[in-house]
N, C-alpha and C positions, 0 to 999 in steps of 0.2 A: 425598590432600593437603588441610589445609584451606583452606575457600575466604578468601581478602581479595581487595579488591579490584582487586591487582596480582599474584595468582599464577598469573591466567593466561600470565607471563611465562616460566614452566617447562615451557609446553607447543608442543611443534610448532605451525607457524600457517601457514596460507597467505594468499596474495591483500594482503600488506602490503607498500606502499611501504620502501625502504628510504633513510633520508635522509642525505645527505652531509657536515650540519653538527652532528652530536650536542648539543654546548650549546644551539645555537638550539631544537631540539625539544624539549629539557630548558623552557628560558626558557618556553617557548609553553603546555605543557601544565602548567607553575608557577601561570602566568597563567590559563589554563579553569579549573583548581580551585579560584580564589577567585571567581569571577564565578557570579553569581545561579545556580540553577536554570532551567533553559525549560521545565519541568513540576513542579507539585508533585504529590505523595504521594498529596491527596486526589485529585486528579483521575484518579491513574492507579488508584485504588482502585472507583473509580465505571465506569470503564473496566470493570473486572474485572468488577464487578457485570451491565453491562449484554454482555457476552460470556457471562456464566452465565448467562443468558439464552436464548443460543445453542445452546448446547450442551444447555439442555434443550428446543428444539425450539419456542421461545416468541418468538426473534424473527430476523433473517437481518443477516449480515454485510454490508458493502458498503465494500471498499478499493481505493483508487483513488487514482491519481495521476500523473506526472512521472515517466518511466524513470530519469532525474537532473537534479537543480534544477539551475540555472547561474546564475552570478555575474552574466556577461551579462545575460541575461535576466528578468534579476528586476525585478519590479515589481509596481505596487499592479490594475492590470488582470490581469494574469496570476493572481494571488492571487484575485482578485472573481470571474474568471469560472469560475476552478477550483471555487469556493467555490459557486459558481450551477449548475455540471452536475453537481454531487455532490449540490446540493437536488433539483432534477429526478428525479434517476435515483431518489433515496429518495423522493419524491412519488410518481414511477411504481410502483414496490415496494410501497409501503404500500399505499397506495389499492389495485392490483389483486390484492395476494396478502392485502390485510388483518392484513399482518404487520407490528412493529414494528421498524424499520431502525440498525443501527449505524452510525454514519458514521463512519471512520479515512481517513487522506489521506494517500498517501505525499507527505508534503509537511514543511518546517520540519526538515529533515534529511537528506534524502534526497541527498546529498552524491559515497556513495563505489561504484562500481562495480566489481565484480567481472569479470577478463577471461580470456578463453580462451588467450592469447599472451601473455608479458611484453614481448613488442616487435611492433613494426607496421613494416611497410615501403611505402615508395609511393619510385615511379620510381627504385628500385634505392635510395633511401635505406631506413637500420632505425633506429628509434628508441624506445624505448621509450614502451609504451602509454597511451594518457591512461585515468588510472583515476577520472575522476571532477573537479571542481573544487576538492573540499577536500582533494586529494594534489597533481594541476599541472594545465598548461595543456593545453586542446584543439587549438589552434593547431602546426600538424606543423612545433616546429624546434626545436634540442638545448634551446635555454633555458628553451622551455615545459615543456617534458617530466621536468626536474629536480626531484623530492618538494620543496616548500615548506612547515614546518611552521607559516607563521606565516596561510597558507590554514586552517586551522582556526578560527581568530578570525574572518576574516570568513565563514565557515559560522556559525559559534554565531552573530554579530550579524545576519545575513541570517534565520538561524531565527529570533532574538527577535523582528526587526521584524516577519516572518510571523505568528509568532503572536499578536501582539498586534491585525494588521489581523483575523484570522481570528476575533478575542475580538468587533473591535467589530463584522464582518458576524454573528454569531452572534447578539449582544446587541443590537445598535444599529437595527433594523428591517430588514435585509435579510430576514431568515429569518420573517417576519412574513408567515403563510399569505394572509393577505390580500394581501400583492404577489405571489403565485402567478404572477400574468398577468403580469407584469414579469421574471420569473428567468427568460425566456423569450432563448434568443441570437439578436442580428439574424439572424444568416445562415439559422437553422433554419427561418426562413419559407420558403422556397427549396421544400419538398419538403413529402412528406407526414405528416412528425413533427410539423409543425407544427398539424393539424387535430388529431391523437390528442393533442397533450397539448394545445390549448386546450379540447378534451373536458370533461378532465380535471381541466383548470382551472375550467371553468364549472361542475361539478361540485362541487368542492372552495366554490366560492364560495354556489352555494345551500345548501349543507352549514351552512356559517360564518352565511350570514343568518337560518338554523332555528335554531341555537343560539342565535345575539344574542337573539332573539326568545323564549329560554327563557331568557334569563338568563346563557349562558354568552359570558364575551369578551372579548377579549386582556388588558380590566384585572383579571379575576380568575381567570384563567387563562393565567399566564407559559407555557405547553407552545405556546399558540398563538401565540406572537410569538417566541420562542424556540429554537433548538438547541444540542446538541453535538456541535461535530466534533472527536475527536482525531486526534491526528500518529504518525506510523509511519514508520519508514526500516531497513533492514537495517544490520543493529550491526556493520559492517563495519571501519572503521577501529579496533581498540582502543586506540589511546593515550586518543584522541578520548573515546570511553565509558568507559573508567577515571576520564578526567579531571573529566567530569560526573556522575559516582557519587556517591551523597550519602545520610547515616542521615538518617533521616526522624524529626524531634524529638519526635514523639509516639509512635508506635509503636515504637520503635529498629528498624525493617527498614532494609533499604537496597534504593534502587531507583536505576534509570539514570534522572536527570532529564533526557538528550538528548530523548527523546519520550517518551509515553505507552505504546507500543509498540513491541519490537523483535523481527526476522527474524532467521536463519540464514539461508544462503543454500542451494542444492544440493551449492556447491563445498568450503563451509567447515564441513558437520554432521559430523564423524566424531566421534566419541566418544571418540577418545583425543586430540583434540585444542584451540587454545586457544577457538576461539568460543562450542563448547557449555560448556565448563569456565565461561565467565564468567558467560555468562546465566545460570545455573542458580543465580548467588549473588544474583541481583537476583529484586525483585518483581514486575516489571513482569510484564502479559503478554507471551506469547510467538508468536514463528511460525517455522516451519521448512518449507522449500519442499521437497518430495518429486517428484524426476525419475523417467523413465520403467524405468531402473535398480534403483529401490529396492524391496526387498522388506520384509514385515510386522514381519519379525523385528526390521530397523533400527529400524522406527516404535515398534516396544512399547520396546525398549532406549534410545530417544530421550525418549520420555515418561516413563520411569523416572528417565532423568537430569535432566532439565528440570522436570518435574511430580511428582518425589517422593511427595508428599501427594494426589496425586490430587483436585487443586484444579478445581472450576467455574471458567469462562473463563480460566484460566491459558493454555493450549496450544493453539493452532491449525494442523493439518496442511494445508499450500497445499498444493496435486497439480499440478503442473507437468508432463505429460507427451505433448504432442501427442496431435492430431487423431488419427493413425495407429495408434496405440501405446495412449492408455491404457481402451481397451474392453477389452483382452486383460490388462493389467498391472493395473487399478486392483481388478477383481472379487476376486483372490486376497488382496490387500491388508485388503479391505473383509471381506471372509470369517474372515479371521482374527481382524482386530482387534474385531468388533464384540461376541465371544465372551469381551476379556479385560476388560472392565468399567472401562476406561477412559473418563476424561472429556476430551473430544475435539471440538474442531470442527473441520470439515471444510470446509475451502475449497476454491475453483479458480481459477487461473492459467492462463488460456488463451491468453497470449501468449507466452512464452517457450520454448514447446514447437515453434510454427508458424513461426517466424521461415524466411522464406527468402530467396531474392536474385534481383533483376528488374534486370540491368544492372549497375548500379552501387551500387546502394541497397537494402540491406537493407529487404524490408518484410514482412507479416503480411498474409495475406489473411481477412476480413474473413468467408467464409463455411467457414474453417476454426476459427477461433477459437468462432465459434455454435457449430460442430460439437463443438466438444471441451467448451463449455458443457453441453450437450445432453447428451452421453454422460453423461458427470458425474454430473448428474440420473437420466440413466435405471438406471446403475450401481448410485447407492446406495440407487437405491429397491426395485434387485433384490436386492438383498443387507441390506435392513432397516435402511439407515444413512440418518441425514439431512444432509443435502447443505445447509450451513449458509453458505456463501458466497463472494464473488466477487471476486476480487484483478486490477486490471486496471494498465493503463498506459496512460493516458490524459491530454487537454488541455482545457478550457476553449475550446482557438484553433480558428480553422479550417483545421488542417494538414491536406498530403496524403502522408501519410505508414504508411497501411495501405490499401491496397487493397478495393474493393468495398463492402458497403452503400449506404443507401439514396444517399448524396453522391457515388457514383460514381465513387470516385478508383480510375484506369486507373493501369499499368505506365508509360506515356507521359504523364500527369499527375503522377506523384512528385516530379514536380522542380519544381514549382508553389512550393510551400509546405514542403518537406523541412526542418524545421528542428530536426529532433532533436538534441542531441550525443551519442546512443549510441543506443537502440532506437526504432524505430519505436512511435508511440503511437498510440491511438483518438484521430479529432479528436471535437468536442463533438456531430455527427452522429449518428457511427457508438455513441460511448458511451451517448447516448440510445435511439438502436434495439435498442440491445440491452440495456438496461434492460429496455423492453417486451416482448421475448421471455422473461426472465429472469423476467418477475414472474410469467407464467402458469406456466412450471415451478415457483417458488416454491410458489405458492397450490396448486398436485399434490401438491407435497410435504409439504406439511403437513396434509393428509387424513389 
């Protein structure tokens, strides 16, 4: 069938709200299709460039962010500090692996979640599952729970405002290597992350005063006052992403201007069905999360639908497969594909594999996720692939919300700071330490 932007409407779908006012979602997604872009063309072109990058082994991914934004929760502190343990973690990376860092955020989108149950039950009530902020509420009573399609507008204007604060931390002096010793979060002082990256920091700074002193310095040199972060969210909802689908007035492509970059999920890859049929008609780059389940075969017949052209930084394989599982699962995987000349980068999701449950609360323990980091690394360096980077779920905050590293959050501490609405995340702690573990595998890897 040919691709437009509305035929994935001919295909099976899963994991989609079903709404009960048809006009009103008619009206709503009328309305997204005349409102601006929240990415343009170039930028997600730039994107590509610096993933082709990746994929030839020249610089490492680094995704990160909010298991799901929330309406709640949103604010201009949330956004800075996210935007501060995302410089960290790439300060940590670069400086020790010497490699040049991609920064993507699951952020300014990151909206709709994908659920194992269409309905949840508590104290003998069933009600159908909260999927997210931009389908209904998290709040457990029939009225929250009813798909609202006019929650899409305030997702798009929630992403606008994100992305514009995230322009001016980018541009406006935060990301200015010389405030290094500032991107530092209160709390980190607390422990011993705090001594390894003011290290790091001091380092970085006598670095900055050798160049001044050669001539090189923020005014003639934007790279050192400067970053880019792009935006990532799994292209989950499609009315949503049809509705911000847009030809690009120069090049006539068309790309999903919701973000920069957009995921499959594990639940929604099949190939005869509607998620992969849509990506496959945009330019954006790509990501497809790979469970412990999947075999090689998927992965080449995925890339053939997705990446036709056999495009640098187009495609990137997340491995989502537990601690347990992917030493046995990922090597057969790696074996095959590395022999069919595909261009490929390779990620890891080391949380969605570990998830397990302490009482009441869903959490991730903190030296099972290292671990499944770990293997990863050691995997594809047995099998001659490069292990090109690291998709996490993560906060800025000081939650206690994943179990162990250096912050210590116990079984009986969870309930501190629990304030996820769906997966337990890295607080800014644990997602720096394990930066620092990350980047000494890196720099292995690129031998």
């Amino acid at each position: 069938m040919a691709w437009t932007k509305d035929s994935w409407r001919n295909y099976p779908i899963k994991q989609q709200p079903v709404y009960p006012n048809q006009e009103e979602l008619n009206k709503v997604l009328a309305r997204l299709e005349k409102l601006p872009p929240l990415v343009f063309a170039g930028e997600v072109r730039n994107l590509k460039q610096a993933l082709a990058k990746v994929s030839r082994k020249e610089a490492f991914l680094l995704q990160g962010g909010d298991c799901a934004e929330s309406f709640e929760n949103f604010g201009a502190i949330n956004i800075r500090d996210m935007f501060k343990i995302l410089l960290q973690m790439a300060i940590v990376l670069t400086f020790a692996s010497g490699c040049p860092v991609v920064k993507i955020g699951r952020i300014a989108g990151q909206f709709a979640k994908p659920r194992s149950s269409d309905f949840e039950e508590l104290n003998g009530v069933k009600l159908p599952s909260y999927r997210g902020d931009i389908i209904n509420g998290f709040d457990f009573n029939e009225q929250a729970r009813i798909p609202d399609p006019h929650r899409m507008l305030e997702a798009y204007y929630q992403s606008a405002t994100t992305l514009n604060l995230l322009q001016g931390f980018a541009r406006g002096g935060l990301a200015d290597l010389h405030e290094v010793h500032r991107w530092n979060l209160g709390f980190l002082k607390k422990n011993e992350l705090h001594k390894q990256y003011a290290d790091i920091s001091e380092k970085i700074s006598q670095a900055l005063a050798f160049m001044e002193a050669c001539g090189i310095n923020t005014d003639n040199t934007p790279s050192l006052r400067e970053v880019s972060v792009y935006t990532s969210h799994e292209a989950l909802l499609l009315p949503y992403e049809q509705a911000l689908t847009r030809v690009d007035s120069l090049s006539g492509e068309i790309y999903d201007c919701s973000a920069h970059m957009l995921w499959i999920g594990e639940r929604t890859r099949s190939l005869d069905e509607a998620h992969v049929h849509f990506l496959s008609g945009v330019k954006n780059p790509l990501g497809v999360k790979i469970g412990p389940n999947a075999k090689a075969e998927e992965v080449i017949a995925l890339a053939h639908a997705l990446n036709p052209n056999n495009e640098e930084g187009r495609l990137n394989i997340i491995i989502r497969m537990g601690s347990q599982n992917i030493a046995k699962n990922l090597a057969p995987i790696f074996s095959k594909l590395k022999s069919e000349g595909l261009n490929l980068i390779y990620s890891i999701d080391p949380m969605h594999g570990n998830t397990v449950k302490a009482g009441n609360f869903k959490t991730r323990e903190f030296d099972n996720i290292m671990q499944e980091v770990r293997t990863f690394f050691e995997v594809a360096k047995s099998e001659g692939v490069y292990a090109g980077g690291v998709h996490l779920e993560m906060t800025g905050q000081d939650v206690t919300e994943c179990t162990g590293g250096a912050s210590n959050v116990t079984p009986q501490s969870l309930q501190q700071r629990y304030e996820t609405q769906c997966d337990p995340r890295l607080n800014a702690d644990q997602a720096l330490e394990l930066a620092f573990l990350i980047a000494d595998l890196v720099k292995k890897a690129r031998k």
